[in-house]
C-alpha positions, 0 to 999 in steps of 0.5 A: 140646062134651063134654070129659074130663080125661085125668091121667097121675100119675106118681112126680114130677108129676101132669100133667092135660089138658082134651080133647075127642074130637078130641084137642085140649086146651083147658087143662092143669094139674100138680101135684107128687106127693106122695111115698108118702102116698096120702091126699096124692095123693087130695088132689094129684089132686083139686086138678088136676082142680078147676083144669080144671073151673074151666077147663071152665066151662059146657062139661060134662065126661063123665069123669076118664081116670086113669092110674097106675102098679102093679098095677091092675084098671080095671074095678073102678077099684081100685089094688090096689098103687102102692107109689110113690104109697102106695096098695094095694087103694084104691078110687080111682076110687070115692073120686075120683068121689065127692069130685068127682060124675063119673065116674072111669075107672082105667087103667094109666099103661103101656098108656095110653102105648102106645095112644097110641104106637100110635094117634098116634106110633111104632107107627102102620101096625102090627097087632102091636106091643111098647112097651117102656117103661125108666125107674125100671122096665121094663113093656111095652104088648102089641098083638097083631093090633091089639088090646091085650092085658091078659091075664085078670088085666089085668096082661099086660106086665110085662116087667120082671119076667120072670126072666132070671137063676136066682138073680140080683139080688133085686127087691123085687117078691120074685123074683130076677133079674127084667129090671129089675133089670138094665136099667132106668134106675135099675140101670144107675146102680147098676151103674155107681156100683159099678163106679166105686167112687162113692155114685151114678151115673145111666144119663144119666152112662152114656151120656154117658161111652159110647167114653171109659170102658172102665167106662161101655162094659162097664155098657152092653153088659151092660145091652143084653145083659139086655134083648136077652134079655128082649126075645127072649122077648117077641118070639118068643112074640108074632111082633112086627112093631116095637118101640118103646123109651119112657121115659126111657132112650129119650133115648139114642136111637141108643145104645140102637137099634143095639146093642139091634138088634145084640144081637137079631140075633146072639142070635135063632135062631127069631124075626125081629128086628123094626123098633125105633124111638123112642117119639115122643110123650115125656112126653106118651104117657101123659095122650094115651092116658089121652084116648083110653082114657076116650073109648073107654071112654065110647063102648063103655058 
């Protein structure tokens, strides 16, 4: 039986899996990322991938599925910039193949997940589809007539940097008023440590602290209010049929949905308001889509 190894390398954890076509995992294996030292990441990818070869034995392995995060262009398998993991115009998959002697197959973290939300979890039944996916960032999977959409750049769905504010809050991507810098996971801690005068807060604190503090209230609301509005672009240029919120400011689950939904239908006037549901497969998404994507890939060549 013929197998790959589907990695997912995030900011924190480096996560691998042994699968084969059918999607059934024959070991796993993780690892720490190392910080933004590429050269320590090379080293920390290549260490999980060895441990699953190990776990392979005499059972070949077609390819490496990698998905990262940043601005990729996987058909020359080269990260042309993941500034968390230390990497700009690196040969990734050139250097990995060569220090391991298969192939490497580059994706990207965001759109692995939403192959895999879309094939196996929350966005199964539908041909037209936004996976919103609102952590540290914001980036978005684009499905349209149930095929992905990677743009002639292969960079489509960076909603988080669409700008929503003229003159706004200054992202360190170079704009001002990008979407993220009002929604993400990480603004919204922001936000609210400055309005409760504290050195730091997290947006788990915010939703925690949501009907008992006027402050927490007020961070959300205008939180929901910034995504609304990069959401109402998306959704009445695409004619979305359902949205699907992942990453880790998903967890808030109905506290995120209705007023999201909420928000959307006071504000739209041409678009519909699409179905919005929770992403279902979690921390797993992107190594499952990293699987899926490598064996499509295998299977097209």
């Amino acid at each position: 039986m013929s197998l790959v190894i589907a990695l997912d390398v995030g900011g924190t954890n480096i996560r691998g899996e042994l699968v084969d076509p059918a999607g059934t995992v024959h070991a796993a294996s993780h690892e720490p990322t190392a910080g933004s030292d590429g050269d320590a990441t090379l080293d920390a990818i290549e260490r999980v991938c060895r441990a699953l070869l190990v776990e392979a034995g005499d059972r070949p392995v077609e390819a490496v599925g990698l998905a990262v995060p940043g601005v990729v262009d996987s058909r020359t398998g080269v990260v042309l910039l993941a500034g968390n993991l230390g990497w700009r115009d690196t040969a990734v998959a050139d250097i990995l193949g060569q220090r391991l002697g298969i192939p490497v197959l580059l994706h990207h973290d965001v759109n692995c997940a939403g192959l895999a939300e879309r094939e196996l979890g929350a966005g199964r039944g539908v041909d037209d589809m936004l996976a919103v996916f609102i952590g540290t960032g914001i980036a978005a999977s684009l499905t349209v007539g149930g095929v992905a959409v990677g743009g002639g750049t292969n960079q489509a769905g960076e909603l988080g940097h669409v700008v929503i504010r003229e003159d706004g809050i200054e992202c360190p991507c170079g704009q001002r008023g990008c979407l993220e810098r009002y929604c993400s996971a990480s603004s919204i801690g922001i936000a609210y440590a400055a309005a409760t005068g504290r050195d730091a807060a997290t947006s788990l604190e915010v939703v925690q602290a949501l009907g008992s503090d006027p402050l927490a209230d007020a961070v959300w609301d205008e939180a929901i209010t910034a995504l609304a509005l990069g959401i109402l672009g998306a959704i009445t240029l695409l004619g979305t049929e359902r949205i699907v919120l992942g990453g880790g400011l998903a967890a808030a689950g109905d506290k995120l949905v209705a007023p999201l939904r909420a928000k959307l239908e006071a504000t739209v006037r041409v678009a519909t308001v699409p179905e919005i549901v929770v992403a279902e497969l979690g921390q797993r998404a992107g190594v499952i889509g990293a699987a899926l994507a490598t064996w499509k890939r295998l299977s097209d060549d």
